[in-house]
C-alpha positions in Angstrom: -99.5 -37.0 -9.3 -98.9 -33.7 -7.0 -99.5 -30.2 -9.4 -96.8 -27.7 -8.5 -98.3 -24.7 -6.2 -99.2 -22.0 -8.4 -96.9 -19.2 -8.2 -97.9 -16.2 -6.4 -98.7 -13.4 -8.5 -97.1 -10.0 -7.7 -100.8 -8.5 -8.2 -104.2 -9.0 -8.6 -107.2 -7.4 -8.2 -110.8 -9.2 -9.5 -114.1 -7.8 -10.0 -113.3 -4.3 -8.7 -115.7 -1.8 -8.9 -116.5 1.7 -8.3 -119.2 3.9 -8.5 -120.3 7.2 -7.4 -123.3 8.9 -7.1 -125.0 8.9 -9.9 -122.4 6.8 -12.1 -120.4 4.2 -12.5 -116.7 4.7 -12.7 -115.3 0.8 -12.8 -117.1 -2.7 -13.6 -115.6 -5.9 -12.7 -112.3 -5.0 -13.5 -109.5 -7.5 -13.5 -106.1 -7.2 -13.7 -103.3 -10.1 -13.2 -99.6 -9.4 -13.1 -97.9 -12.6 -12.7 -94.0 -11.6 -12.2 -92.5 -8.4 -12.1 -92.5 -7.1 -15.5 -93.4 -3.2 -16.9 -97.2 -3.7 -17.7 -99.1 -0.9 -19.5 -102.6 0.4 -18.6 -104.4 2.6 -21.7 -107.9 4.2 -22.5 -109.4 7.4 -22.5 -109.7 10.2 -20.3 -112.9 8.5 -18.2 -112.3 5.7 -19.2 -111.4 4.5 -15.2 -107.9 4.9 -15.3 -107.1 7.2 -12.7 -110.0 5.8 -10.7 -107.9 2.3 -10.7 -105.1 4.7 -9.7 -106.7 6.0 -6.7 -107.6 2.5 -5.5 -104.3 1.2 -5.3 -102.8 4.0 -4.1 -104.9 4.2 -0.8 -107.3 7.4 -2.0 -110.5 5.3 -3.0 -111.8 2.1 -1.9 -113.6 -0.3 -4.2 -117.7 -0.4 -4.1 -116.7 -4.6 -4.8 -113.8 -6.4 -5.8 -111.0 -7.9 -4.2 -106.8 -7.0 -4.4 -104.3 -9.2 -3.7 -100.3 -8.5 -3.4 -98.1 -11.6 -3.3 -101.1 -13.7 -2.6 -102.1 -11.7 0.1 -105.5 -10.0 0.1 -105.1 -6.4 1.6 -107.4 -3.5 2.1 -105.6 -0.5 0.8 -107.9 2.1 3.0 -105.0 4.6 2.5 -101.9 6.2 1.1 -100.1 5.8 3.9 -100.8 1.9 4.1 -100.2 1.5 0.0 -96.9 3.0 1.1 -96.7 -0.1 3.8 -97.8 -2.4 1.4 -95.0 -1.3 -1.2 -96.8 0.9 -4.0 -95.8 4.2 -5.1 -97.6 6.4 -7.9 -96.5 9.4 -9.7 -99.5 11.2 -11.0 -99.9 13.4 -14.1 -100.4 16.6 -11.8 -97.2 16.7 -10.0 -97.4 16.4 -6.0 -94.6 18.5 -5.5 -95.1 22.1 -3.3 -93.0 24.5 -5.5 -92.2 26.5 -2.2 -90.2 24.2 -0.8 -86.0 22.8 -2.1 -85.8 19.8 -4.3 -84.3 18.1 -1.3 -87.4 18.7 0.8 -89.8 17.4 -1.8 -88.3 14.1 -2.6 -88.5 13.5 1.6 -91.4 15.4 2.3 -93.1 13.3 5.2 -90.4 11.1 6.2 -87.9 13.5 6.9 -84.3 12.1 8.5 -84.7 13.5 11.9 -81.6 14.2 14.2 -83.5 14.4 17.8 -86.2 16.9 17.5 -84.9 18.3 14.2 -84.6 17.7 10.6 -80.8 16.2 9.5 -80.1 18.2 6.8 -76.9 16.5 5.8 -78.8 13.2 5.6 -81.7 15.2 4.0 -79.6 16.5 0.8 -77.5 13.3 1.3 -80.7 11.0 1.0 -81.7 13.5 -2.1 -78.4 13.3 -4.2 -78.6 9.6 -3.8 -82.3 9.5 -5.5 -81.3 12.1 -8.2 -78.3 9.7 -9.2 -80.4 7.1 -9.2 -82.6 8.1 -11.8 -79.3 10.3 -14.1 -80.8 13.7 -12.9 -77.2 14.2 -10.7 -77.3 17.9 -12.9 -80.4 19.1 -10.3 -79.3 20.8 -7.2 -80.9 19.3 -3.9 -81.1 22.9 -2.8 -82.9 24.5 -5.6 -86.4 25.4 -5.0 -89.2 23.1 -7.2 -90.6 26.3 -8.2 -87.4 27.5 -10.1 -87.5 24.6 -12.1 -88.8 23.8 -15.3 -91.5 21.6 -15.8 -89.3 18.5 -17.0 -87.0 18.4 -14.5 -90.0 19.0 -11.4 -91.2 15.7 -13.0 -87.6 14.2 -12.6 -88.2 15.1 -9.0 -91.8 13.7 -8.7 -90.0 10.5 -10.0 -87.4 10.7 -7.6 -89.3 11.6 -4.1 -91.2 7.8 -5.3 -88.3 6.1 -5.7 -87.4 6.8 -2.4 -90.4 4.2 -0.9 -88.6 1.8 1.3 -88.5 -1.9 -0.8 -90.7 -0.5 -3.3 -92.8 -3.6 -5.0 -94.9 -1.7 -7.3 -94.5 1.7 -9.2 -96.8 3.1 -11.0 -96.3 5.9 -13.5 -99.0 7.9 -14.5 -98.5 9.6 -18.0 -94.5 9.6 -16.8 -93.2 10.6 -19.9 -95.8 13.9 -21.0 -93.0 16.5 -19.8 -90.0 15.1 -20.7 -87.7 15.2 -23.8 -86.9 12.4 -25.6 -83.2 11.8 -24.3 -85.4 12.0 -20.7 -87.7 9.5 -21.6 -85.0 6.8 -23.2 -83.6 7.8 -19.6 -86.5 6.5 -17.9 -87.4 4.0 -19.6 -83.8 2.6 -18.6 -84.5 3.2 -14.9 -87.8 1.3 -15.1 -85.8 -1.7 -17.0 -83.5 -1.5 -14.5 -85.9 -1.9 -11.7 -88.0 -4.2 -13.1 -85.2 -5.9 -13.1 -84.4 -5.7 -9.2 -88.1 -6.9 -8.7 -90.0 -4.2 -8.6 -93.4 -3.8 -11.0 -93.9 -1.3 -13.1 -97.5 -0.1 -13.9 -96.9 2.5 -16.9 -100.1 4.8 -18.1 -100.0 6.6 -20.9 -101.8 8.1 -23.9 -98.0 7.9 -25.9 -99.1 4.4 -27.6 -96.0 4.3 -29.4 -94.0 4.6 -26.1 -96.2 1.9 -24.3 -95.7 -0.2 -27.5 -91.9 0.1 -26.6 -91.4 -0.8 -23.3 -94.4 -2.7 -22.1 -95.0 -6.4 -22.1 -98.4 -6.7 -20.9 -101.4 -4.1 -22.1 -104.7 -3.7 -20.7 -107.3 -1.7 -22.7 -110.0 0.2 -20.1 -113.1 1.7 -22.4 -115.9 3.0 -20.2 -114.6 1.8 -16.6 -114.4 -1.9 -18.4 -111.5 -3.6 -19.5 -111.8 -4.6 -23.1 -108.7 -6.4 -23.7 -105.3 -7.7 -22.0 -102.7 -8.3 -25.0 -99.6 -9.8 -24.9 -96.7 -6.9 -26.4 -96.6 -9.6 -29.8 -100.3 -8.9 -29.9 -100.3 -5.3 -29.8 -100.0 -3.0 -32.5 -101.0 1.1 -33.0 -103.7 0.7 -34.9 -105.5 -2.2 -32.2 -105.0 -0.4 -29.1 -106.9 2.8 -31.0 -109.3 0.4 -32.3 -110.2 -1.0 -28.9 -109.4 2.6 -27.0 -111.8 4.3 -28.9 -114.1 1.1 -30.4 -114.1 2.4 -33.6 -111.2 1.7 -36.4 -108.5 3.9 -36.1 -108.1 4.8 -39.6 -111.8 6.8 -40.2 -110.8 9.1 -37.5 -106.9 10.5 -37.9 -107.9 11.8 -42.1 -107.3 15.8 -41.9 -108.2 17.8 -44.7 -105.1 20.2 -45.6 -106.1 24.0 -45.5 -103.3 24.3 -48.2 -103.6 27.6 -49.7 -106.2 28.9 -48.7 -104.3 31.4 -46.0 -105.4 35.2 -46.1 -103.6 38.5 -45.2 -100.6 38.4 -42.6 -101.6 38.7 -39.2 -98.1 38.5 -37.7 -94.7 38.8 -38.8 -91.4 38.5 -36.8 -88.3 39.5 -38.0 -84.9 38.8 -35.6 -87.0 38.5 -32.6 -84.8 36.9 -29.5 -85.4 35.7 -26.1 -82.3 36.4 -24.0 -79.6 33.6 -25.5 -82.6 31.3 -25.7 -84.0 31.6 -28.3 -82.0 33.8 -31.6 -83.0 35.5 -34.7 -86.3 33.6 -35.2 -88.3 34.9 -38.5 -92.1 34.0 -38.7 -95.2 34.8 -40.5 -98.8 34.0 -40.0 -101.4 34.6 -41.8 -105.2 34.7 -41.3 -106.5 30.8 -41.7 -103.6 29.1 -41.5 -101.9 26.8 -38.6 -98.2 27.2 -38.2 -96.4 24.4 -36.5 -93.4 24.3 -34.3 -91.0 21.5 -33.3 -88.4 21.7 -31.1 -87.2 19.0 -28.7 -87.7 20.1 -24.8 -85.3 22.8 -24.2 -84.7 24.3 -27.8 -86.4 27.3 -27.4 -89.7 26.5 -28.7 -91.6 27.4 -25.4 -90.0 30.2 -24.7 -90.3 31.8 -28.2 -94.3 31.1 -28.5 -94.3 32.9 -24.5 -92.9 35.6 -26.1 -94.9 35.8 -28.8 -97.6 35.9 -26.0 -96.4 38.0 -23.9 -95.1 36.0 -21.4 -91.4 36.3 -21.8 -88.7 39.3 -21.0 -85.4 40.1 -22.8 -87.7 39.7 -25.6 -85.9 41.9 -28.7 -86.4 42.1 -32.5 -89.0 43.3 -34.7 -92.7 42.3 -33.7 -95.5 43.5 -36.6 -99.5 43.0 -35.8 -101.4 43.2 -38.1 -99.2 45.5 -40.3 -98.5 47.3 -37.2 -95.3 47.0 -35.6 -95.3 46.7 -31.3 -94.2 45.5 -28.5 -95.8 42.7 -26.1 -94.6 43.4 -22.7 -97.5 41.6 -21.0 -100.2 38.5 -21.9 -102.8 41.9 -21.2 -101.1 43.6 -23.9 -100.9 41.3 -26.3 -104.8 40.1 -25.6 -105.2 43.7 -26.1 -103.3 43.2 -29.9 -105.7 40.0 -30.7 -103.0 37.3 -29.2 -103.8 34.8 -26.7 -101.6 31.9 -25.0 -102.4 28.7 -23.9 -99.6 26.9 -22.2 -98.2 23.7 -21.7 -99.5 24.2 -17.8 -103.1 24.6 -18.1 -103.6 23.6 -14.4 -101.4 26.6 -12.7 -101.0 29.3 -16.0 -104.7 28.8 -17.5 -107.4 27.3 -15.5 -109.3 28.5 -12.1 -110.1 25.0 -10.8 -112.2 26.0 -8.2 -114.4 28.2 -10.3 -117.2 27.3 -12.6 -116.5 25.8 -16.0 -118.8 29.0 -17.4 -116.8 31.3 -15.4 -113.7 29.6 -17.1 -115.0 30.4 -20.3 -116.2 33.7 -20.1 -113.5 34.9 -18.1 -111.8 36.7 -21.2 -115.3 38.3 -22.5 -116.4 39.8 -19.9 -117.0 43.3 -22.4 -119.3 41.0 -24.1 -121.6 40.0 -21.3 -122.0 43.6 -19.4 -125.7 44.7 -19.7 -124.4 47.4 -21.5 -121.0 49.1 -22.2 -122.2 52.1 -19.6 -123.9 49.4 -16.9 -120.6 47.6 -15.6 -122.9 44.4 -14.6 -122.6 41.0 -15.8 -125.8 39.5 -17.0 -125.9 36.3 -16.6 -128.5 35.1 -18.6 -126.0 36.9 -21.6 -122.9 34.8 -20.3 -124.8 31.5 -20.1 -125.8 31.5 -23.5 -122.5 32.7 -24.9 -120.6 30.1 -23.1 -123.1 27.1 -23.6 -122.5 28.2 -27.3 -118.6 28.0 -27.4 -118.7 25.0 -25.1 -120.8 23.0 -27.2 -118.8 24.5 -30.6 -115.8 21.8 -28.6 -117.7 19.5 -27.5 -118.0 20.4 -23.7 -121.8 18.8 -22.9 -124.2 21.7 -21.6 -124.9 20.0 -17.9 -120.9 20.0 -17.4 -120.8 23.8 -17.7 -122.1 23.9 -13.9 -119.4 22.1 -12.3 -116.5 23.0 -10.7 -113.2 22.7 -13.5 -111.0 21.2 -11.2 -113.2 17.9 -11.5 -112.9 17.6 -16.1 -110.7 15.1 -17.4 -107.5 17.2 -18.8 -109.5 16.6 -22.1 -111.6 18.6 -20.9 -110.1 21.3 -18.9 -108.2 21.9 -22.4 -111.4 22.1 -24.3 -112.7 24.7 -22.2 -109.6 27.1 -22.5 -110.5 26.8 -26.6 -114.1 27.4 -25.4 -112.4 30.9 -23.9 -110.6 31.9 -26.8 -113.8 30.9 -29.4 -115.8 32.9 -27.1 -112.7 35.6 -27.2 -112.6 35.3 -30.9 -109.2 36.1 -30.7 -107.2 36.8 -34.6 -103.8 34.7 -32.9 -103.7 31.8 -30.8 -100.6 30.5 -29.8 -100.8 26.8 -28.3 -97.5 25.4 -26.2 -98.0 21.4 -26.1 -101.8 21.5 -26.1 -102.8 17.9 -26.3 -100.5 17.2 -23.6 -101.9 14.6 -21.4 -105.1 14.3 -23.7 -106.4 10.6 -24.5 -106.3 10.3 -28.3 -110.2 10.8 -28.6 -110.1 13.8 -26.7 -106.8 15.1 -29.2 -109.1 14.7 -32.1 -111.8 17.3 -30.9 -109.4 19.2 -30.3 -107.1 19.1 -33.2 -111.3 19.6 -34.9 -111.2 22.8 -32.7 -108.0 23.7 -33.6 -109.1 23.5 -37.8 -112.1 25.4 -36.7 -110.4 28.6 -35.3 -108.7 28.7 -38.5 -111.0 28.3 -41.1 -113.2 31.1 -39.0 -109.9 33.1 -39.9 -107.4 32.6 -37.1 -103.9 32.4 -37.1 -102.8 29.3 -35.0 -99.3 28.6 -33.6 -99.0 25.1 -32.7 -95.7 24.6 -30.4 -95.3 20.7 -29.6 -92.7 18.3 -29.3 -95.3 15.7 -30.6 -93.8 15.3 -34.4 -97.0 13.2 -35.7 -99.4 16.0 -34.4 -97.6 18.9 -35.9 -97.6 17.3 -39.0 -101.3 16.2 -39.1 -102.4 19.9 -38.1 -99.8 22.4 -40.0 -99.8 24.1 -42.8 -95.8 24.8 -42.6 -93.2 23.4 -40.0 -90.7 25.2 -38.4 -88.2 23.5 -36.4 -86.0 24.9 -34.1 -82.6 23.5 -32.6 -80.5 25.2 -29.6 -82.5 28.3 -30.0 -82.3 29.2 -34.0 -85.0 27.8 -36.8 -82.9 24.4 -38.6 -85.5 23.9 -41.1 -89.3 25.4 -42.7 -91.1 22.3 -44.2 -94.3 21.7 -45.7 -95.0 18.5 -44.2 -97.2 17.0 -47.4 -93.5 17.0 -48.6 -91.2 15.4 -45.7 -91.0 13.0 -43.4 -91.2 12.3 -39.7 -86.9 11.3 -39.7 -86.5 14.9 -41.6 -88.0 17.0 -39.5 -86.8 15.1 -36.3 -83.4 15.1 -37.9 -84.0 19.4 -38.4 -85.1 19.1 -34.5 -81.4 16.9 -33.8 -79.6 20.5 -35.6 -78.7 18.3 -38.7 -79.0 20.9 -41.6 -82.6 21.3 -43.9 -81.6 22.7 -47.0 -82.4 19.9 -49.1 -86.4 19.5 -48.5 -88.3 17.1 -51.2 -90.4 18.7 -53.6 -92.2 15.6 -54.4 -94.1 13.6 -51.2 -92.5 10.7 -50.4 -93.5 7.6 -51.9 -95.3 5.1 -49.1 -94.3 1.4 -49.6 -97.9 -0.6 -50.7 
């Protein structure tokens, strides 16, 4: 009796491995997509993920291992042939040059030409139509990347890959990081959509819940291995942290509250405003305690923890430092005043990825490592004891403080701007989004961290869009909504629907005063 042929499977790569000097960054991996379908890819930062990236997008080549598309075994030896072959990637660090339009971007190296010379019609023609594709018609073609916000330059990134010629696979790496939540149901459309045309989707992501959602197939990666493959039936929160991190998920999320135990006021704002963005916000923080603040993307929330920083103008309203009241014109001032700012955009606003992880970290002490205060000379012996101390306080190990911090996992890099302000020992730390793009064991050093700088008597302004982590690290909740506070909750005392309805603008005067009760 003749076996029907087995169908071809849209991808498959066996045994691949990868190693570099000195390590081993992917075993005998194997990964099987059968049909076109949105199949997820999770683990930690190191975990191999973005190695397995770089492979099928043309940047490495596999030490062993074979990949096959549509039953056809291929040897991906560069982005331009992964282009030929079908496959498209849009990575976490955009690839966008902020210098040139939107409309340049999305056909940057495959221009329309009209003899010798770019079509420009056909360019913002062939730019409109990608935009629409994805519901992001509201961008203008013409606008340079570098005007935009960070939400909308990912919109782009998605759009310049969309425009691959008979695309066949997509992959999205961490898609979803800089996007609200009305962008991400958006996307999450488009990649049904064209999943449904044929076209596989690869989504990576640290969001669980979000992978959860929209993928069918999950593969687990833990130390350049795959651990597991389940089914979307199979999956649940609580397994893919238990096999991410191969540990059980609940003896690592428990948080003791600081509850109470906040000293003097370190900052108070009364009225303060950012330009129409952000209007009449009042605040207080005081010394030991974490303040969180939820907003969803474009409510204000950024721009008012910039200006608390510094890093904002048409900033007006009352601004009082530790009793004292001034004004913060500058980040340099208001380092000057105790405050430092980490942002959402650690790679362009807080890093120096081509210098040293030490010079990273000692960057904002440099006072503290002169040989004296009237011998202007660094001593280095002084730094590298300083920052080995605040890098090991977060978990950086000694031998990476050497290396170059372009080359950490965003873990990492993130670790080693808390490393700067530890060192700094600032009073206020104001934090936009800052476990964006962090696998979840790399979130819970630095939520740790986070504690840390306030039990040693900080003041710590948490700004995130992330509900769950605002909740797990706050001592109060404020949420914002179109620029003005909707609601100031203590979060032993609501729930995730009421502060997310506060972020939505619905009104927050009726907050429990007993915790909810949790179903047994």
């Amino acid at each position: 009796m003749a076996t029907e042929p087995r169908q071809a499977a849209v991808l498959r790569m066996s045994g691949i491995s990868k190693r570099f000097p000195g390590t081993a960054a992917l075993t005998d991996v194997d990964i099987e997509i059968e049909r076109p379908m949105i199949y997820g890819l999770v683990g930690q930062n190191g975990a191999g993920k973005s190695t397995l990236l770089k492979i099928l997008a043309g940047e490495y080549r596999p030490s062993a291992g074979e990949i096959r598309i549509a039953d056809e075994t291929v040897d991906i030896s560069s982005s331009r042939r992964a282009h030929e072959l079908g496959i498209g990637i849009v990575y976490q660090e955009l690839s966008l040059l902020p210098n040139l339009s939107v409309a340049h971007n999305i056909s940057l190296g495959q221009e329309p030409m009209n003899g010798l010379r770019v079509d420009e019609r056909r360019l913002l023609r062939e730019a409109r139509d990608a935009l629409a594709r994805i519901g992001a018609s509201t961008i203008n073609p013409n606008t340079k990347v570098g005007d935009l916000p960070l939400s909308e330059r990912q919109l782009v990134e998605i759009a310049k890959v969309l425009t691959l010629r008979q695309p066949r696979i997509l992959i999205f790496d961490e898609p979803t990081a800089a996007l609200a939540q009305t962008d991400v149901q958006r996307l999450f459309r488009i990649m049904a959509a064209l999943r449904d045309e044929g076209v596989t989707i690869m989504f990576v992501s640290h969001r669980y819940r979000e992978v959860l959602q929209v993928c069918e197939r999950i593969t687990v990666l833990r130390n350049g291995r795959v651990v597991a493959t389940l089914a979307r039936d199979a999956a649940t929160l609580e397994r893919l942290v238990d096999l991410t991190l191969g540990q059980k998920a609940d003896t690592i999320f428990e948080r003791e509250l600081h509850g109470g135990g906040a000293g003097e006021t370190l900052l108070e704002l009364s009225g303060l405003n950012v330009g129409r963005r952000v209007q009449g916000v009042d605040l207080s923080l005081r010394r030991g305690e974490i303040v969180g603040v939820c907003g969803l993307l474009g409510s204000g929330q950024n721009e008012f923890a910039r200006a608390v920083g510094g890093d904002a103008r048409d900033v007006s309203g009352q601004v009082v430092v530790a009793g004292r009241p001034v004004q913060l014109r500058s980040p340099r001032q208001a380092l000057r005043r105790g405050i430092a700012l980490i942002t959402e955009n650690r790679q362009e606003e807080g890093l120096y990825p081509d210098m040293r992880v030490t010079a990273n970290i000692s960057v904002a002490s440099l006072l503290k490592i002169v040989v004296s205060p009237l011998v202007p000379i660094l001593s280095r012996r002084r730094e590298r004891r300083l920052t080995r101390s605040a890098a090991t306080s977060v978990g950086i190990a000694p031998n990476a403080l050497g290396r170059l911090v372009r080359v950490l996992s965003g873990g990492n890099q993130q670790k080693a701007l808390l490393a700067r302000w530890l060192m700094r020992r600032c009073d206020v730390l104001v934090m936009i989004e800052p476990t964006r793009g962090v696998d979840v064991g790399a979130k819970l050093e630095i939520y740790h961290q986070i504690e840390r700088l306030a039990d040693e008597g900080a003041g710590v302004l948490v700004v995130s869009t992330d509900i769950p982590e605002v909740m797990g690290l706050a001592d109060r909740v404020l949420t914002l909504y179109e620029g003005r506070v909707t609601g100031e909750f203590d979060p032993r005392l609501v729930s995730e629907q009421q502060i997310s309805l506060a972020m939505q603008g619905a009104s927050a005067a009726a907050i429990p005063t007993e915790p909810p009760e949790i179903a047994p």
